[in-house]
C-alpha positions as CSV (number, residue, x, y, z in Angstrom):
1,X,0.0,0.0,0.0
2,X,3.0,2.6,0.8
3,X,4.6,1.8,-2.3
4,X,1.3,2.5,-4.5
5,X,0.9,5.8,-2.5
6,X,4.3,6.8,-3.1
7,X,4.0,5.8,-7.1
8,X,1.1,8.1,-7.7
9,X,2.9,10.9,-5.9
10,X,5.7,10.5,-8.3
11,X,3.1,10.6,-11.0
12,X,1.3,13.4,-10.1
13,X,5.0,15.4,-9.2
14,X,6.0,14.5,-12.7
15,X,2.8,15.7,-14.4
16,X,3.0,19.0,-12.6
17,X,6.5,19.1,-13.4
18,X,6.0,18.6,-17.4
19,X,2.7,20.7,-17.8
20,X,5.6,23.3,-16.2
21,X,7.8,22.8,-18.4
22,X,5.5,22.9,-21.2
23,X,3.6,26.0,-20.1
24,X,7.4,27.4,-19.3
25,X,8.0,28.9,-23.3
26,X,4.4,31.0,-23.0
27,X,5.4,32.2,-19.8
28,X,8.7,33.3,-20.9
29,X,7.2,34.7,-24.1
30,X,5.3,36.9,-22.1
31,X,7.8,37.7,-19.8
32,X,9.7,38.9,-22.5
33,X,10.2,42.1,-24.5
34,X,7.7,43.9,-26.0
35,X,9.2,44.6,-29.2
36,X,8.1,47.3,-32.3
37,X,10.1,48.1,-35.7
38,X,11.5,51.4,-37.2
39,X,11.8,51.2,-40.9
40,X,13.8,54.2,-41.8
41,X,15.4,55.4,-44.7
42,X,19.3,54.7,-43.3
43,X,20.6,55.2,-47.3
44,X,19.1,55.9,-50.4
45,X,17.5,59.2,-51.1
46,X,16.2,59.7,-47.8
47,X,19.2,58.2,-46.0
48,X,20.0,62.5,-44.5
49,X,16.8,61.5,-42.3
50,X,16.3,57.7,-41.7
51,X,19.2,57.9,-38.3
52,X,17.8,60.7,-36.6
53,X,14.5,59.2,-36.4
54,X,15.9,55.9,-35.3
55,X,17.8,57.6,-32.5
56,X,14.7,59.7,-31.4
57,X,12.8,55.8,-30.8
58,X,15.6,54.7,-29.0
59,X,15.2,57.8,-26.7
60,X,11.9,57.2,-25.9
61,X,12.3,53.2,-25.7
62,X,15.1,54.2,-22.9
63,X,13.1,56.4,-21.2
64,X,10.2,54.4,-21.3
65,X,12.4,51.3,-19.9
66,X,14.4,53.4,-17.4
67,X,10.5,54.3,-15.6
68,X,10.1,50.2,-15.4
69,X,8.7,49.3,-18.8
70,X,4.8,48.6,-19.8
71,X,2.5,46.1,-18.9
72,X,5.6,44.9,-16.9
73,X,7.8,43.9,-19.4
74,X,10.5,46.1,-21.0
75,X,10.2,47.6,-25.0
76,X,13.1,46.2,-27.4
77,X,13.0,48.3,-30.5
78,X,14.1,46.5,-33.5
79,X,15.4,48.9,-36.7
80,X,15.5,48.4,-40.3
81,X,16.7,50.3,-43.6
82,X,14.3,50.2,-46.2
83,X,16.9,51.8,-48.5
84,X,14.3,54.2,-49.4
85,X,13.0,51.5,-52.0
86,X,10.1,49.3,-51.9
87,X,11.7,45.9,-52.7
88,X,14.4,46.8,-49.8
89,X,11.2,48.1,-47.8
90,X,9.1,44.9,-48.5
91,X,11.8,42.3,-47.1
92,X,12.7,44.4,-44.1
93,X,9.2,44.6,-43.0
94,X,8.9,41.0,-43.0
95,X,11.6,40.5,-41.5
96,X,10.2,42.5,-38.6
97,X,6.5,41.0,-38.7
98,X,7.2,37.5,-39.3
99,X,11.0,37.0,-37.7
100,X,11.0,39.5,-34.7
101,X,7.6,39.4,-34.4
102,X,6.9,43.4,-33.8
103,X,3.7,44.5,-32.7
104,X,3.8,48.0,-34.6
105,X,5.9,49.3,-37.5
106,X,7.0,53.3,-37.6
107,X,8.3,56.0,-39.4
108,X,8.3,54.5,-43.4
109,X,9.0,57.9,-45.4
110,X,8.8,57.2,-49.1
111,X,5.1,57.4,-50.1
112,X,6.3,54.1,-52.5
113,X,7.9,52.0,-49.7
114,X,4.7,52.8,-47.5
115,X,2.2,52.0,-50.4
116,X,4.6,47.9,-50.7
117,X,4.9,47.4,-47.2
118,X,1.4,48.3,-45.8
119,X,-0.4,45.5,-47.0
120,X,2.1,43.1,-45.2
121,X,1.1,45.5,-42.1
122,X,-3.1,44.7,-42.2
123,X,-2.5,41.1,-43.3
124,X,-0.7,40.6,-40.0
125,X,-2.4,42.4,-38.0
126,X,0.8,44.7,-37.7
127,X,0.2,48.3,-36.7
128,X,1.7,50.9,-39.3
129,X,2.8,54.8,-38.1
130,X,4.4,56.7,-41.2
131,X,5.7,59.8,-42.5
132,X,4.5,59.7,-46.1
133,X,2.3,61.9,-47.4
134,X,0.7,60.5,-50.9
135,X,-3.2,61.0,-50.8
136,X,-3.8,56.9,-51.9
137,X,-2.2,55.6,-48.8
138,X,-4.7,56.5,-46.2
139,X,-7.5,55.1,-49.0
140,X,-5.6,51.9,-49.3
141,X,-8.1,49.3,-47.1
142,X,-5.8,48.8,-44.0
143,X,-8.8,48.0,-41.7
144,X,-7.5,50.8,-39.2
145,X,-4.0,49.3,-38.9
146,X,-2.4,52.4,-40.1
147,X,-1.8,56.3,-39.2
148,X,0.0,59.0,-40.8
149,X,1.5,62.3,-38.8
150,X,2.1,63.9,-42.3
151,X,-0.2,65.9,-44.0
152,X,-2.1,64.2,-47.3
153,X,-0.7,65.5,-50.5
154,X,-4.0,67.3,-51.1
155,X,-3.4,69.7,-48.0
156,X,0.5,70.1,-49.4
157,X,-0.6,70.6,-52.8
158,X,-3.1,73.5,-52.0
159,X,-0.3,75.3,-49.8
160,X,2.1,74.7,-52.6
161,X,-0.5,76.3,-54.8
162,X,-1.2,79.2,-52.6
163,X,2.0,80.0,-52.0
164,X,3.0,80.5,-55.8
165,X,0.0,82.9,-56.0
166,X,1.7,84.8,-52.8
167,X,4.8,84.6,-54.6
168,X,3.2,86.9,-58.1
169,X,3.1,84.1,-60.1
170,X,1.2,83.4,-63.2
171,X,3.0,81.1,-64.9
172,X,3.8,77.9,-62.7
173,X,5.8,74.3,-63.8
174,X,6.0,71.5,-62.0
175,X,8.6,69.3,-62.5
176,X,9.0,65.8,-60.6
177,X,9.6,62.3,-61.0
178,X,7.3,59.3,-61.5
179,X,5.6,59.0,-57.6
180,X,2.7,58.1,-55.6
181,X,1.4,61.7,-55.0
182,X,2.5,63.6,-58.2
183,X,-1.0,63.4,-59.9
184,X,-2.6,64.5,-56.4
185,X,0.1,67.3,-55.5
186,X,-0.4,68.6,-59.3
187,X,-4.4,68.3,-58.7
188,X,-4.3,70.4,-56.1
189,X,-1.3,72.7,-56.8
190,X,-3.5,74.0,-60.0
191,X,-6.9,74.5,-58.3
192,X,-5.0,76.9,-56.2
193,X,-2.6,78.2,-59.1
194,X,-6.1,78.7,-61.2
195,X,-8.1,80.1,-58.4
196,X,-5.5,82.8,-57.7
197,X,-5.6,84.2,-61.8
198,X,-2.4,81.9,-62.9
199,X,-1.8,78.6,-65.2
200,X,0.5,75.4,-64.3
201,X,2.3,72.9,-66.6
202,X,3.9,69.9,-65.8
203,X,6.7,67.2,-67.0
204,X,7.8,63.9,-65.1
205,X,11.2,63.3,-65.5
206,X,13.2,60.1,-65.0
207,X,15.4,60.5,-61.9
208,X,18.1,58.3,-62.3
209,X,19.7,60.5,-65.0
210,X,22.2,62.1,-64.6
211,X,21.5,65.4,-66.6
212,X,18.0,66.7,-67.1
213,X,18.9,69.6,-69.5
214,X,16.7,68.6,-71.9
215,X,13.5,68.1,-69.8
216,X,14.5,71.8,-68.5
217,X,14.6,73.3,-72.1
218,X,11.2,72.0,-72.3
219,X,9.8,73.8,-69.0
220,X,11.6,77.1,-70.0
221,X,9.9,77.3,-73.7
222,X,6.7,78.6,-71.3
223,X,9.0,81.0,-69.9
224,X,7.5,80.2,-65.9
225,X,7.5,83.0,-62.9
226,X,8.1,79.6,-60.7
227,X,8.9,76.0,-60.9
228,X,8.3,73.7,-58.5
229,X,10.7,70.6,-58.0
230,X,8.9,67.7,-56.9
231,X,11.7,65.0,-56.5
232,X,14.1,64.0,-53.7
233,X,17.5,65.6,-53.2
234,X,20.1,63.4,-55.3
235,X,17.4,64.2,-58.6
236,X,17.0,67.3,-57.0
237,X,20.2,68.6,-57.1
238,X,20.3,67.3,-60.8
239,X,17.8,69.6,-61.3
240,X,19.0,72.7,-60.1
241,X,22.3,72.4,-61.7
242,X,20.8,72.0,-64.7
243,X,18.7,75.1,-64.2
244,X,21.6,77.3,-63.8
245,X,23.4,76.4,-66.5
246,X,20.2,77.3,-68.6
247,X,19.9,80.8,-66.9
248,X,16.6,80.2,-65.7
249,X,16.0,83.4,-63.2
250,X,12.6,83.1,-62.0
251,X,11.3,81.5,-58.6
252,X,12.3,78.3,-57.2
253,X,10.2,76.1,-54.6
254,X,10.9,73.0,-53.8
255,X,9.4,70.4,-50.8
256,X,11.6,70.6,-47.4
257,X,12.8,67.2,-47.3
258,X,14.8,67.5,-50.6
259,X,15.7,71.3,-50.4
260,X,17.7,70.4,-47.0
261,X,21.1,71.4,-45.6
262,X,22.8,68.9,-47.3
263,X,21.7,69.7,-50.9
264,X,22.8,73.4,-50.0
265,X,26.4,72.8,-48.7
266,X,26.6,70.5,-51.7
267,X,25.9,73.3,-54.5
268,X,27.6,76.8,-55.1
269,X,26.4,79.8,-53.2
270,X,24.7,80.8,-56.5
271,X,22.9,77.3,-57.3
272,X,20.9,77.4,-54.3
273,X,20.4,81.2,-53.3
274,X,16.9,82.3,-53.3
275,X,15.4,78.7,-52.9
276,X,12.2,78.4,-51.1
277,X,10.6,75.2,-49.0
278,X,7.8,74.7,-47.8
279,X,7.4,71.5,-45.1
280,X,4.8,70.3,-42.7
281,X,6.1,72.2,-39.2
282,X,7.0,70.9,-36.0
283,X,5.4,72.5,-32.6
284,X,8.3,74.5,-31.5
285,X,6.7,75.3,-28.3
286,X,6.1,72.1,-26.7
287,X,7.7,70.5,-24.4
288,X,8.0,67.3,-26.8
289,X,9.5,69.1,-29.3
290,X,12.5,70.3,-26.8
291,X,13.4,66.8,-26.0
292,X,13.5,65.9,-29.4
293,X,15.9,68.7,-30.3
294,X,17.7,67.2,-27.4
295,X,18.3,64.0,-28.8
296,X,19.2,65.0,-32.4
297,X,21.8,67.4,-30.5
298,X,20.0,70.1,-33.6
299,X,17.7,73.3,-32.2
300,X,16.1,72.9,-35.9
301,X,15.0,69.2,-35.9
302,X,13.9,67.6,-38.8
303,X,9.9,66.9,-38.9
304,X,10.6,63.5,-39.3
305,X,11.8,62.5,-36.1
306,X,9.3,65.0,-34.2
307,X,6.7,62.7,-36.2
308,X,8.3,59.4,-35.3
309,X,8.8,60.7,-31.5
310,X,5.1,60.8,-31.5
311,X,4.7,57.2,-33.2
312,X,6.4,55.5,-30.6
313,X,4.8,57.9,-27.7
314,X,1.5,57.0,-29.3
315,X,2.0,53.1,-29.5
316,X,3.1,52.7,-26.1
317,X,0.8,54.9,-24.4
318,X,-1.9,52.5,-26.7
319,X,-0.8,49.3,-25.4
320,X,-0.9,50.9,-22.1
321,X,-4.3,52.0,-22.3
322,X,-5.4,48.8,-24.1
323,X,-3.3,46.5,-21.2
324,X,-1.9,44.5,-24.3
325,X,0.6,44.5,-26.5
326,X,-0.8,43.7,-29.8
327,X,-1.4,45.5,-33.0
328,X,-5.0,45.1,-32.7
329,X,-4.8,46.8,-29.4
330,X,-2.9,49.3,-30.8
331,X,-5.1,50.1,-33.6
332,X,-8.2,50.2,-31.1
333,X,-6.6,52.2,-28.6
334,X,-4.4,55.0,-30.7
335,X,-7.3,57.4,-30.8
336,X,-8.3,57.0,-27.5
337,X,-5.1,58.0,-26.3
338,X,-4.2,60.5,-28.5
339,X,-7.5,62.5,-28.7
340,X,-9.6,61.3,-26.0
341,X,-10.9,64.7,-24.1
342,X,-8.0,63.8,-21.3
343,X,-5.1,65.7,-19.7
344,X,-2.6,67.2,-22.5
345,X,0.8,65.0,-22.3
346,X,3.8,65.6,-24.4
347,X,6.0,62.5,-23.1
348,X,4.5,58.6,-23.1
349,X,6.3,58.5,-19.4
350,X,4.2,61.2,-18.2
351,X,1.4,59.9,-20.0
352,X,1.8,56.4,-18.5
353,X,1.8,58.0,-14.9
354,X,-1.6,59.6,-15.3
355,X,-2.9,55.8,-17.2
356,X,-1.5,54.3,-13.7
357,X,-3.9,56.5,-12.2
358,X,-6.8,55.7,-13.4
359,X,-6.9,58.9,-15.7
360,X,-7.4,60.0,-19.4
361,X,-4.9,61.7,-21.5
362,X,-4.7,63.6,-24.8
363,X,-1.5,62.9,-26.0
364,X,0.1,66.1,-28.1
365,X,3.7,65.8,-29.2
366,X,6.6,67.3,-31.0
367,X,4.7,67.7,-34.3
368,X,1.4,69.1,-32.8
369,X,-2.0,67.5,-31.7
370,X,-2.0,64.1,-33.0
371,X,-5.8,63.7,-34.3
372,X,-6.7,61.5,-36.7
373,X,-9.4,61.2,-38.7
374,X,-11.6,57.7,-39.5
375,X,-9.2,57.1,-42.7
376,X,-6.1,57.4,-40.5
377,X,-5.1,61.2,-41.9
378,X,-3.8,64.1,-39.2
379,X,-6.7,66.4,-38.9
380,X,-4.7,69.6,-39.2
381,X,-1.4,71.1,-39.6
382,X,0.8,74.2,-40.3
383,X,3.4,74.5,-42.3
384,X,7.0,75.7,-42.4
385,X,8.2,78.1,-45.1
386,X,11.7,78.9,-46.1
387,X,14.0,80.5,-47.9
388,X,18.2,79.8,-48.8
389,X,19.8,82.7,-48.1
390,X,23.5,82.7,-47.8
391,X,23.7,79.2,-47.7
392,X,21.1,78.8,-44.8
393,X,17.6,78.1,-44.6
394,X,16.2,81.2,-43.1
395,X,12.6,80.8,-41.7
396,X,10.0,83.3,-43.4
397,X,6.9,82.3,-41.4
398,X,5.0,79.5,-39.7
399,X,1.5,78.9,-41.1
């Protein structure tokens, strides 16, 4: 009779032992690291932008870690190059969905690597936080999985539009190469150009050449007050070159991304003096937007990285609310979070306290109030217009 007793005892202590063991991977999974993805631009035509935005998630991971994690666990962010290309874009990103198994996916920046890697994001159930602008994105179906802090391409277009109006022009040409938002930005650029008394033409060029005399000889037949460049800065530069050697003297205006420091230090004086940019702008009052100019060590910090400082904010402050770590939950919980009638916070740490607490926040961060609309567009935004003026982007105003 003892020896039976003491049989089953050793049964029953192995069975508890082996469900243990097997229960012991879930356990661990979810003791584990909560990780998300950055796919930035590290090379490639947006390669002057992709680091600083991988540096400002970091920040926020650390910060976010350092004040004990979410949901108990600690973030790990994972980060990708998408080489500014959508084949590079499209392996990277799964890479991150179905190898490190990342619950969100932030700060794509080509319009085309977003348009090839957001289907992989709704498919999986992946939440997707970008910087692109191209109208078509946001009406791609993505279910809800996706949200963009940059302003749609019809917004841009109409300011671009406007502004050559301010400007005295009459005669506009828009010159850009094949991409996702040409046909909207041109859309939009001439209901303004038209409104205001004025006409616009336009040309795609092919921006892997390496001169694009000829495509200028063909905008200057018109004889335009202003052209507006369209591409990225490599083609960009191109451009311009070409434009001075065909004494073109009217207006110049160009998007902020491509008309950047780097393209100016990399032309003569002449080349670039007189330029103006327009870009979505930053809220260089808040709090948020200090510590991001903290991290990029830069008082002028790209929009990009203000964006993607409020990506990562957003998505924790989510999974916080939604007490899971999921891209579902994300998706669910974003809005709640980030335009929910709450207390304003600037930082996910100080909106995690007032979450602990039982209270509701309104998350606004370094690029301004993050509302989105149904479709997954920000509501609002100003923009940021400039000007090269001895070889320095001088601000003309904020609107």
């Amino acid at each position: 009779m003892s020896t039976s007793i003491q049989r089953r005892r050793l049964l029953t202590h192995s069975a508890i032992l082996g469900a243990g063991l097997a229960l012991s991977p879930f356990v661990r999974a979810q003791a584990g690291p909560i990780k998300l993805g950055t796919l930035t631009p590290l090379t490639g035509a947006g390669g002057p932008y992709g680091p600083a935005m991988v540096n400002t998630a970091k920040a926020v991971v650390d910060e976010v870690n350092a004040a004990g994690g979410i949901l108990g666990r600690q973030l790990q962010l994972v980060s990708e190059d998408d080489q500014t290309s959508p084949e590079a874009g499209v392996r990277a990103a799964r890479k991150l969905i179905e190898v490190d198994k990342v619950s969100a996916i932030m700060g794509t920046w080509a319009s085309s690597v977003t348009t090839a890697v957001a289907p992989l994001c709704w498919e999986s159930k992946t939440f997707l936080a970008t910087v692109s602008g191209a109208d078509s994105i946001t009406a791609l179906p993505h279910q809800g999985f996706l949200v963009r802090t940059q302003p749609n391409t019809t917004l841009q277009g109409r300011k671009f539009g406007e502004f050559a109006v301010q400007q005295g022009a009459r005669r506009v040409f828009f010159m850009s190469p094949q991409t996702p938002f040409f046909q909207s930005q041109l859309t939009n650029m001439k209901a303004a150009v038209e409104k205001g008394g004025g006409r616009i033409d336009s040309l795609i060029y092919d921006d892997k050449k390496p001169s694009l005399r000829t495509e200028v000889d063909t905008a200057l037949r018109g004889n335009p007050d202003l052209i507006v460049m369209g591409g990225y800065t490599p083609d960009t530069t191109v451009l311009l070159k070409d434009l001075f050697r065909a004494n073109y003297k009217g207006k110049l205006l160009g998007f902020g991304y491509s008309v950047n420091q780097k393209l100016i230090d990399a032309l003569p004086g002449e080349v670039a003096e007189g330029i103006f940019t327009l870009s979505p702008s930053s809220d260089e009052g808040s709090l948020a937007y200090k510590r991001v100019a903290e991290i990029t060590k830069s008082a002028s910090p790209d929009p990009y990285s203000c964006q993607v400082y409020d990506h990562i904010s957003l998505i924790v402050l989510a999974m916080a609310h939604a007490k899971a770590a999921t891209g579902d939950a994300i998706r669910t919980h974003i809005r709640t979070v980030a335009q929910g009638g709450g207390d304003k916070v600037e930082s996910a740490v100080a909106g995690l306290k007032l979450l602990a607490s039982g209270r509701k926040i309104d998350y606004a961060g370094a690029s301004g109030p993050c509302d989105f609309t149904d479709a997954g567009d920000i509501s609002d935004s100003k923009f940021l217009y400039q000007q090269v003026k001895a070889g320095k982007l001088i601000t003309l105003k904020v609107a």
